[in-house]
C-alpha positions in Angstrom: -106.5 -22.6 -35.8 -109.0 -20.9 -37.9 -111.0 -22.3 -40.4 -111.8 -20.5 -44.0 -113.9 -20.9 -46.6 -111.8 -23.7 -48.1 -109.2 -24.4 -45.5 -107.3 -23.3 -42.7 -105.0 -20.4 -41.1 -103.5 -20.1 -38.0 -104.4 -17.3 -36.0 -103.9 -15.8 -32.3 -107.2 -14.6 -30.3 -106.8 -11.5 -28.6 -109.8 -10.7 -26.0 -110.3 -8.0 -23.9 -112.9 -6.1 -21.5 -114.4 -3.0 -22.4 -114.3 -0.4 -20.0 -117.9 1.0 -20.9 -121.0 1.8 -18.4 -123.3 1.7 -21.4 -121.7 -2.6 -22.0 -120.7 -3.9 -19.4 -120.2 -6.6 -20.3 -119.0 -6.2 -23.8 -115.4 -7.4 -25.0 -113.3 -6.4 -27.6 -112.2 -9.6 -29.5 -109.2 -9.5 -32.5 -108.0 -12.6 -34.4 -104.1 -12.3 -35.9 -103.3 -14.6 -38.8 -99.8 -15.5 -37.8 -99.6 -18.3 -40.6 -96.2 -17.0 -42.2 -95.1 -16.8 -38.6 -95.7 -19.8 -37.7 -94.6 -21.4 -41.4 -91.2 -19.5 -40.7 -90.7 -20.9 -37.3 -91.4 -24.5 -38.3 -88.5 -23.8 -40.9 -86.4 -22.3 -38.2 -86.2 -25.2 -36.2 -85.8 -28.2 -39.1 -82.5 -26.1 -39.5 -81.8 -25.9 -36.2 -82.5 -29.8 -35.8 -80.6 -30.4 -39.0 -77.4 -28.5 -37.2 -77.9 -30.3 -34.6 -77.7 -33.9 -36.1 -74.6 -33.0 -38.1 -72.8 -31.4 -35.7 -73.7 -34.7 -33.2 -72.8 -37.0 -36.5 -69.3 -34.8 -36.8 -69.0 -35.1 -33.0 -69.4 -39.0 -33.0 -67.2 -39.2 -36.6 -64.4 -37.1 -34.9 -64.4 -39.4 -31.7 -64.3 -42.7 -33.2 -61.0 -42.1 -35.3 -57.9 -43.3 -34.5 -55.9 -39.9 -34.6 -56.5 -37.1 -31.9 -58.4 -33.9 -33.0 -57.9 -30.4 -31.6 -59.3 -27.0 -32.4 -58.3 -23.4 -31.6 -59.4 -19.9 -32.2 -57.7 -17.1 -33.9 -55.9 -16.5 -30.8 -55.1 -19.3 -30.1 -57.6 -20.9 -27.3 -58.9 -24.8 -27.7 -61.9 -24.4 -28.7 -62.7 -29.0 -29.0 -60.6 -31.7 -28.3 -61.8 -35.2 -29.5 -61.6 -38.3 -27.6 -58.1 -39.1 -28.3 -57.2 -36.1 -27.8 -57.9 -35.8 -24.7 -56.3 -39.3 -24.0 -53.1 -38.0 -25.3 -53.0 -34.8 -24.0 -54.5 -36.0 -20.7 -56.9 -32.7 -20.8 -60.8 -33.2 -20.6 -62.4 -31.3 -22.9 -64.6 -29.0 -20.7 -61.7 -28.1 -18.4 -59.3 -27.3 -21.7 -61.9 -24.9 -23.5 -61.0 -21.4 -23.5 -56.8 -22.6 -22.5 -54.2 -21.3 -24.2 -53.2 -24.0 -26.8 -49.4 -24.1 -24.9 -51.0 -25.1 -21.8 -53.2 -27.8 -23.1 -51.0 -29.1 -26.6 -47.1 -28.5 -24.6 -44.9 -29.8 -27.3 -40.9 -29.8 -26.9 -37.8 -30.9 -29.1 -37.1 -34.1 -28.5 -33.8 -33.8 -28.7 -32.9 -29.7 -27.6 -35.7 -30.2 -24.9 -36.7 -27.0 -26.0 -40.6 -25.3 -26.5 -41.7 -26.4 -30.3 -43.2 -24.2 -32.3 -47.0 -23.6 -32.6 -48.3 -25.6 -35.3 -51.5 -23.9 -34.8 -49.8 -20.1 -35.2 -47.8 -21.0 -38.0 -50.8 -23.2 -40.1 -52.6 -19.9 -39.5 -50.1 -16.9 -40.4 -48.8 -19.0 -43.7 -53.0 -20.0 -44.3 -51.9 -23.3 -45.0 -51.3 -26.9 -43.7 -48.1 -27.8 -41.9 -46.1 -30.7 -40.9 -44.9 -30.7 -36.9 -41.0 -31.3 -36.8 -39.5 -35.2 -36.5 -39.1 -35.9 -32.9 -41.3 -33.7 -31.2 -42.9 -34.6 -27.8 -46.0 -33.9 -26.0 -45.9 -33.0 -22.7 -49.5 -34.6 -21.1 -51.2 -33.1 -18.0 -50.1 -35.7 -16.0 -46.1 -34.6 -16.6 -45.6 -38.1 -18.7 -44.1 -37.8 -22.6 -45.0 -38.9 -25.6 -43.3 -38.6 -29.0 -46.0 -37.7 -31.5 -46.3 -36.8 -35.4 -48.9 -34.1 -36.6 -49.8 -31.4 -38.6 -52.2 -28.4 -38.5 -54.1 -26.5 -40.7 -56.1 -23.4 -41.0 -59.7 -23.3 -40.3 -61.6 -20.4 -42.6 -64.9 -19.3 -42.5 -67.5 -18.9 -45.4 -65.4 -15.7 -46.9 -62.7 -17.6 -46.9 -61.0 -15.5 -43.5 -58.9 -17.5 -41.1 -61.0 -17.8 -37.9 -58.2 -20.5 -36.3 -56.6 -23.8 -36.9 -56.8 -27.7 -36.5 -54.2 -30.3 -35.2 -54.7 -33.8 -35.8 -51.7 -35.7 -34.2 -51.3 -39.3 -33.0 -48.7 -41.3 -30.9 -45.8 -42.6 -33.1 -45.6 -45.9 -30.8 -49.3 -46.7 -31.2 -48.5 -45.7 -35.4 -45.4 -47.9 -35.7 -47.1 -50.6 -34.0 -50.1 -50.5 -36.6 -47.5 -50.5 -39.4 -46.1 -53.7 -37.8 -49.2 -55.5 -37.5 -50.4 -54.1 -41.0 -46.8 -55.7 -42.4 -47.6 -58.8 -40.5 -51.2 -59.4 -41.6 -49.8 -59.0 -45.3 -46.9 -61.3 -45.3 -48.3 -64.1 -42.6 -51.6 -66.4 -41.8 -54.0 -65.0 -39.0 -54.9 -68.4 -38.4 -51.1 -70.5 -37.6 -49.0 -67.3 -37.8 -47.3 -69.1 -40.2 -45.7 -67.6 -43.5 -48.5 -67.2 -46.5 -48.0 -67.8 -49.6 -46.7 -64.2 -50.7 -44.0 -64.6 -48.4 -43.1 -68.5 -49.1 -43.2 -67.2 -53.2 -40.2 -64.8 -52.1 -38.4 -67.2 -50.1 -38.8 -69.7 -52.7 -37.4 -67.8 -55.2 -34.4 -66.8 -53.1 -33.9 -70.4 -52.2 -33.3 -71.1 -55.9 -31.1 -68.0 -56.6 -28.7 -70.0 -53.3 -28.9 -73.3 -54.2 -27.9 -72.9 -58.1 -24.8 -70.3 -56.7 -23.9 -73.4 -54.2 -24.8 -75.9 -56.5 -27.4 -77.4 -54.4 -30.7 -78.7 -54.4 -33.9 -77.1 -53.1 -37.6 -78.9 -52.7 -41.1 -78.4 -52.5 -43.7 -80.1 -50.2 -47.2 -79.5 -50.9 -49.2 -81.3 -48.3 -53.4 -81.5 -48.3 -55.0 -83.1 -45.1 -56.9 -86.0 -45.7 -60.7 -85.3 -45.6 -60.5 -82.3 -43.2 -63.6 -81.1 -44.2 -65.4 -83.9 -42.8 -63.9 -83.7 -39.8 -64.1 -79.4 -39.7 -68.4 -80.3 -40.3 -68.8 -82.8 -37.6 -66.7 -81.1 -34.6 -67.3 -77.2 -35.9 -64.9 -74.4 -37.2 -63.2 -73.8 -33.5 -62.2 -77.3 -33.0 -60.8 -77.4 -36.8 -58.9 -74.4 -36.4 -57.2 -75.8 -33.1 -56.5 -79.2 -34.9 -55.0 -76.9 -38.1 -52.8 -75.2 -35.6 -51.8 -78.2 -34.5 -50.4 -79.8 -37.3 -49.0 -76.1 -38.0 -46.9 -76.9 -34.7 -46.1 -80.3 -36.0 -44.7 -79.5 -39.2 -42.4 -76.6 -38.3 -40.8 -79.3 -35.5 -40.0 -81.6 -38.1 -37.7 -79.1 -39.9 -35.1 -76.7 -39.5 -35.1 -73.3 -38.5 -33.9 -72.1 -41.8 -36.7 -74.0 -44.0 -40.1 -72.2 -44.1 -43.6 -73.8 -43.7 -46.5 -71.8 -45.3 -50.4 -71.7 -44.7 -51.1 -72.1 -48.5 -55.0 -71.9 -47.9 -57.8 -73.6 -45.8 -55.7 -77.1 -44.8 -53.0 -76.8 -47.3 -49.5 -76.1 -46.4 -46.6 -75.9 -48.5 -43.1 -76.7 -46.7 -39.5 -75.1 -48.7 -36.9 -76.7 -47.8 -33.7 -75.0 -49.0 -30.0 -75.9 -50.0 -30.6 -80.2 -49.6 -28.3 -82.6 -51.0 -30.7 -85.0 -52.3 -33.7 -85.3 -53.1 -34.1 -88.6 -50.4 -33.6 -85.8 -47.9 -37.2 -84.3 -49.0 -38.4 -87.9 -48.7 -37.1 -88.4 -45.4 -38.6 -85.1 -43.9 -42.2 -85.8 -46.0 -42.0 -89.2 -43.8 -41.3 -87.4 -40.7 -44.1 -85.0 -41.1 -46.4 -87.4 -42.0 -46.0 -89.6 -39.2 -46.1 -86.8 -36.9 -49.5 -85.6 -38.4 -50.6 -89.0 -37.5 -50.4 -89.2 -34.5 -53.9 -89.1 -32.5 -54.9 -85.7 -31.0 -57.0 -85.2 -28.1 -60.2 -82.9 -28.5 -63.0 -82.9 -25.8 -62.3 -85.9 -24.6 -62.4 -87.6 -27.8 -59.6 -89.2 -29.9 -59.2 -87.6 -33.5 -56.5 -89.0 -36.0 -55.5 -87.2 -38.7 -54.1 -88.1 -42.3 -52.5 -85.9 -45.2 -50.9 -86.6 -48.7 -47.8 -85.6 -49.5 -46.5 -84.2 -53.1 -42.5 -83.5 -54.0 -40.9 -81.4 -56.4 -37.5 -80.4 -56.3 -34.8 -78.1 -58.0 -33.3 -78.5 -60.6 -34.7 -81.9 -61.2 -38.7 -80.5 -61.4 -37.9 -77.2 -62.4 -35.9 -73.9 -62.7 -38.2 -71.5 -60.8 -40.8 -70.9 -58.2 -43.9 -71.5 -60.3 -42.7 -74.8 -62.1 -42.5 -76.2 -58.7 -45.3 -75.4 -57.5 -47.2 -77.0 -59.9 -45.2 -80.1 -60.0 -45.3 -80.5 -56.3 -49.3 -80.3 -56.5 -49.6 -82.5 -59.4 -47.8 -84.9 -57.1 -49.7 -84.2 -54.0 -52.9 -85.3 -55.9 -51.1 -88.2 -57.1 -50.5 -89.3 -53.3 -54.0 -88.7 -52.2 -55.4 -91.2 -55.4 -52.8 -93.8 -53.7 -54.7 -93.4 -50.4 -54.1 -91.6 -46.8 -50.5 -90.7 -45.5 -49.2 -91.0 -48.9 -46.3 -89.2 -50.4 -45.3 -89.1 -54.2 -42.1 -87.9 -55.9 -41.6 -87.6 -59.2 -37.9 -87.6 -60.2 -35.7 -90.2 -60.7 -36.6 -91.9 -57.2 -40.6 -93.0 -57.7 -41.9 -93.1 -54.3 -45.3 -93.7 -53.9 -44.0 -94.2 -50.2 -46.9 -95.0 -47.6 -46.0 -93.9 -43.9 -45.9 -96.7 -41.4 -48.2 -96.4 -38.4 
């Protein structure tokens, strides 16, 4: 580093001997400023540092996805296969670079057992995205199959030329068995696996729809635990959630298979029971559940009793539809829990304030 008159330059120091009998021992000195140079390298490599993080970010983004990722050239050779790629395909990514996309992506018909065609070939001559044909199977290094869906599209460079192709395929098992946990988490409770309230809406309705075609009766339980909260604070969340499971278990034993019991929220649960007789056969199963509920449970070596209150509505006496009942039943529920624990309260004809016997 040189220093001027007001700052600084970089420069290099050349030195050298001078071959000279009349000096000898004189030296020839240059200085080079090399400033730009050096300004033009340090630019050089914050690009080639900023490559580097995005291709690492792209790298890490590409591996933690759920689908399988694979690359080729304009001819046709893998060129990257992400993580779940290679788990699919069985192929580690060093040892497939450079292979023919046949030898490391072998797809067949699953039905004529035949060769597929090449996504990757076909994405490229049409220079657009394609969909792989239903069925098709992968053929893994290992010899093992797995039916897979896909598509592939072409990969172009900055004037817009075709320089090869992408594939991003998954396993059809692992993608129907997502679906089917997605359909799951929308219609039931993580907690119980009981219905939700979405799903005990529907079946409510369709209860009705039966019932006034058979001329029968349908009713609604709404049931709130007696001071849960209380209980959830002094023993902690995991030993609530096992007692709310618990009383799930209970419940659902004390009706039939064809009645539903739903996790309306937090310790409420709403019970439908469908096509009854009379509305004492509500009564009778709110008595049966609430006795059950009672008895004590058996937590860390400690003895915890619970309690819960009881509201009834039933059709046609309550109401005509889904959200009439609902609202009686909970009017009635909070009714019950003013009349004290392992209450139940019905308010048609029959007035039961009913209090369960120990």
């Amino acid at each position: 580093m040189s220093v001027l008159k007001g700052g600084y330059y970089t420069a290099r120091l050349h030195a050298a001997m001078l071959d000279s009998a009349d000096y000898p021992f004189a030296s020839l000195l240059m200085i080079e400023d090399i400033s730009e140079r050096k300004a033009l390298e340090k630019i050089l490599q914050q690009v080639e540092n900023a490559l580097f993080e995005e291709k690492e970010r792209a790298q890490v983004t590409l591996d933690s996805i759920g689908d399988a990722v694979l690359t080729t050239d304009l001819d046709g050779n893998v060129t990257y296969l992400n993580r779940e790629a290679e788990r699919l395909t069985g192929w580690g990514r060093l040892e497939s670079l450079g292979k023919p996309l046949s030898k490391v992506f072998n797809i067949i018909d699953g039905e004529s057992r035949k060769t597929a065609p090449d996504p990757a070939q076909k994405a490229m001559h049409e220079n657009q995205t394609v969909e792989l044909a239903i069925g098709c199977i992968l053929i893994t290094q290992d010899g093992s199959e797995i039916e897979i869906e896909d598509s592939a599209a072409p990969i172009h460079n900055r004037e817009k030329q075709v320089i090869g192709a992408v594939i991003v395929f998954h396993d059809v098992a692992k993608s129907a068995m997502m679906m089917e946990k997605t359909n799951r988490l929308a219609w039931y409770d993580y907690l119980t696996g009981l219905p939700n309230l979405a799903l005990l809406t529907e079946r409510l309705s369709q209860s009705i729809g039966m019932a006034y075609r058979h001329n029968k009766r349908v009713a609604l339980l709404f049931l709130d635990m007696n001071e849960f909260k209380k209980l959830n604070d002094k023993y902690g969340h995991l030993t609530g959630d096992q007692l709310l499971k618990t009383v799930a278990e209970r419940i659902t034993q004390c009706i039939r298979t064809t009645d539903t019991v739903c996790r309306r929220s937090g310790d409420e649960f709403l019970i439908l029971l469908g096509e009854i007789e009379l509305a004492e056969d509500a009564i009778l199963v709110a008595k049966q559940i609430l006795s059950a509920i009672a008895v004590p449970q058996r937590v860390d070596n400690e003895e915890i009793t619970l309690a819960a209150s009881i509201g009834i509505s039933v059709y046609p006496d309550n109401g005509l539809d889904a959200t009439t009942l609902m609202t009686c039943a909970d009017r009635c529920m909070y009714i019950a829990k003013k009349n004290g624990q392992n209450q139940f309260y019905y308010s048609g004809s029959i007035q039961h304030p009913g209090e369960v016997e120990p």
